[in-house]
C-alpha positions as CSV (number, residue, x, y, z in Angstrom):
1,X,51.2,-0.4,26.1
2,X,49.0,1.6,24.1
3,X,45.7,0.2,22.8
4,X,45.7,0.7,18.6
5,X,42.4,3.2,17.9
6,X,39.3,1.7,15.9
7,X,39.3,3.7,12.4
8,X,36.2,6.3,12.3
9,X,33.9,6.1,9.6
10,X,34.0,8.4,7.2
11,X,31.7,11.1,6.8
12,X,29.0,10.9,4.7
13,X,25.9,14.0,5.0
14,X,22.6,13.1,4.2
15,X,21.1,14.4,1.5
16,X,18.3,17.2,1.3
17,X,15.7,17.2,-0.6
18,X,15.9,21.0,-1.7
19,X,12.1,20.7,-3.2
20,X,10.7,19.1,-0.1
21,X,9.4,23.0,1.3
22,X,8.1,23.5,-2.1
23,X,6.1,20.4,-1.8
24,X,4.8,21.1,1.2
25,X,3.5,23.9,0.4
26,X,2.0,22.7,-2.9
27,X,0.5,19.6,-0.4
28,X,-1.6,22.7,0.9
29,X,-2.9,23.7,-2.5
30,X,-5.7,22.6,-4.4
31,X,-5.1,20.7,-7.4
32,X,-4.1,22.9,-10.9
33,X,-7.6,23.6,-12.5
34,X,-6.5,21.6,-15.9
35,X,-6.3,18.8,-13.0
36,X,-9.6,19.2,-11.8
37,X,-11.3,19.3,-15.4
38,X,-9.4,16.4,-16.2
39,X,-10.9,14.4,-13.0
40,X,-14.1,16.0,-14.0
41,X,-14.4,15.4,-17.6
42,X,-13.8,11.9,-17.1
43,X,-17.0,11.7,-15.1
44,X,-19.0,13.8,-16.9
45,X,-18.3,11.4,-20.3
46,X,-18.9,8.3,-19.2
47,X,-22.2,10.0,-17.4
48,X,-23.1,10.7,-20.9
49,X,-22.3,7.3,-22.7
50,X,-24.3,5.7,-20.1
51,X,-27.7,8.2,-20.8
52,X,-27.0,7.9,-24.5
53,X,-27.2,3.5,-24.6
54,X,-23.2,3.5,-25.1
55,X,-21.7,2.6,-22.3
56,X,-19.7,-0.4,-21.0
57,X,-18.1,-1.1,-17.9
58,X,-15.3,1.4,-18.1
59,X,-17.5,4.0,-17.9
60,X,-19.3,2.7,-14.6
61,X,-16.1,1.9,-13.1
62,X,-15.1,5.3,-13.7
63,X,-18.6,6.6,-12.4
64,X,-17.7,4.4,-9.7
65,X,-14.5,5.9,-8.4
66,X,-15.7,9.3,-8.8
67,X,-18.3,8.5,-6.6
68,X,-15.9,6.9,-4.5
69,X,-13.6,9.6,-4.1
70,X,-16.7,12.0,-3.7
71,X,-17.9,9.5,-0.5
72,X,-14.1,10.0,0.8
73,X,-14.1,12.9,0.8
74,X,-17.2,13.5,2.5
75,X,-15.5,11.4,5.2
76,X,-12.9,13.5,5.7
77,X,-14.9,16.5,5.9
78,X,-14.8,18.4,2.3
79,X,-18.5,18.8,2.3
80,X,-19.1,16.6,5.0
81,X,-23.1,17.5,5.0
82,X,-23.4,16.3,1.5
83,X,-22.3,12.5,2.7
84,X,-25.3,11.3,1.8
85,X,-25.4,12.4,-1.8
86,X,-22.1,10.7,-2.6
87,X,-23.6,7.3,-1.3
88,X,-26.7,7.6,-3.1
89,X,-24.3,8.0,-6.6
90,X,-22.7,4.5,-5.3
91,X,-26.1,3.2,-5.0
92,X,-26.9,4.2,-8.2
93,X,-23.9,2.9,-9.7
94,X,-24.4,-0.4,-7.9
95,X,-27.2,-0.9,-9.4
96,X,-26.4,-0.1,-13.0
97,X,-23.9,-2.7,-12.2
98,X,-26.6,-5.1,-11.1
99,X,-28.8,-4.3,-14.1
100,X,-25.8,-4.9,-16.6
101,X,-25.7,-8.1,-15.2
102,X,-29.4,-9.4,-15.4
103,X,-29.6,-7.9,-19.1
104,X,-26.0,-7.4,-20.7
105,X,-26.6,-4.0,-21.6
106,X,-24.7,-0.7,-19.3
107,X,-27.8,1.8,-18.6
108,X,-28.9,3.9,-15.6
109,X,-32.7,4.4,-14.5
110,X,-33.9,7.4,-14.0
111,X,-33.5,8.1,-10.2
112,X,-30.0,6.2,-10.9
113,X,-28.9,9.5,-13.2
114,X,-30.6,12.2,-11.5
115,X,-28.3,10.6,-8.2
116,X,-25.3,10.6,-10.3
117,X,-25.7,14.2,-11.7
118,X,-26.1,15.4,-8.1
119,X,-23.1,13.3,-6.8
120,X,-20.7,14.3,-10.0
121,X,-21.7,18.5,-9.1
122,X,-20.8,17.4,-5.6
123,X,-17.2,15.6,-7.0
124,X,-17.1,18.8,-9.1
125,X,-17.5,20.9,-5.4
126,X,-15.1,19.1,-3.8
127,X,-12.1,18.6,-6.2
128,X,-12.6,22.8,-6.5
129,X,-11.9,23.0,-2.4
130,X,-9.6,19.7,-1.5
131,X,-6.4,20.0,-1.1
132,X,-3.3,18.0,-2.6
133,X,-3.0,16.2,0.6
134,X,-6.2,15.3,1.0
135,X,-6.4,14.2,-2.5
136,X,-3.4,11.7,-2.0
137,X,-4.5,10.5,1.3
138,X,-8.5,9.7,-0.1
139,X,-6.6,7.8,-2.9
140,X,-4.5,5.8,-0.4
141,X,-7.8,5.4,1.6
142,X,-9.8,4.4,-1.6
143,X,-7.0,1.5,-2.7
144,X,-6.7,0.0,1.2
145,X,-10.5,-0.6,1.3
146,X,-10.5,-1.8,-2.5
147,X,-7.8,-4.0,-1.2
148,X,-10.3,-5.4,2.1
149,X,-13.1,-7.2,0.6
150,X,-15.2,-5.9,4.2
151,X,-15.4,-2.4,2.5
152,X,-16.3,-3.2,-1.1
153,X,-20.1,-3.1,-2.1
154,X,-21.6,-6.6,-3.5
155,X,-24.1,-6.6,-5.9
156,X,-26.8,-8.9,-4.6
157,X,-28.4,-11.0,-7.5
158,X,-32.1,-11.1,-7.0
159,X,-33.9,-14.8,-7.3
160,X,-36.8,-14.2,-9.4
């Protein structure tokens, strides 16, 4: 007696992703200049608001992830030797931060914007030389430790 045959499936390719060698090449690249003077100029404004008695706290956060980024990449070696410029920015920007909060108004002291001026011709280095890849994976790096309280800077309240 002959056993009935299961049914086959039908078939069904998968599909390819016909930009996927395109992208990884582009993952090689550095970002498009506009890119870069776009992550730049974001910097370099809120800098200037801060020097000029007009900032807030959008402009130090955005210090702040410049400087971030800047430290990351460090990290990952585009312009590993400068590591300790990028973390006297944060320093910097920590402080502003801590300053805000004693007084109520956003300003930077003078060692505070001669840091930050080195660290955002560092950020300016950097996105010039890093790669797409690296980009995304500092940027991945720079939201998991936002995301673990063990990695994020606390501004310590002094008791006067």
């Amino acid at each position: 007696m002959a056993r009935s045959k299961r049914p086959r499936k039908q078939y069904r390719p998968k599909h390819i992703n016909p930009g996927a060698i395109v992208d990884a090449f582009a993952a090689r690249l550095p970002m498009a200049v506009d890119k870069q003077q776009d992550v730049s100029l974001v910097a370099h404004q809120s800098l200037t608001a801060l020097t000029q008695g007009k900032g807030s706290d959008f402009d130090v956060g955005c210090l702040a992830v410049a400087m971030n980024l800047s430290m990351l990449l460090s990290e990952i070696g585009v312009g590993r030797e400068y590591l300790s410029i990028a973390i006297a920015g944060q320093e910097a920007v920590m402080r502003c931060k801590a300053r805000a909060e004693r007084t109520g108004k956003w300003g930077l002291d003078g060692p505070g914007i001669a840091a930050i001026e080195q660290a955002i011709d560092l950020h300016d280095q950097q996105l010039e030389i890093a790669t797409q890849a690296q980009m995304s994976a500092v940027l991945r790096e720079m939201n998991r430790r936002k995301a673990n309280p063990e990695h994020v800077f606390r501004v310590e309240k002094e008791n006067a």
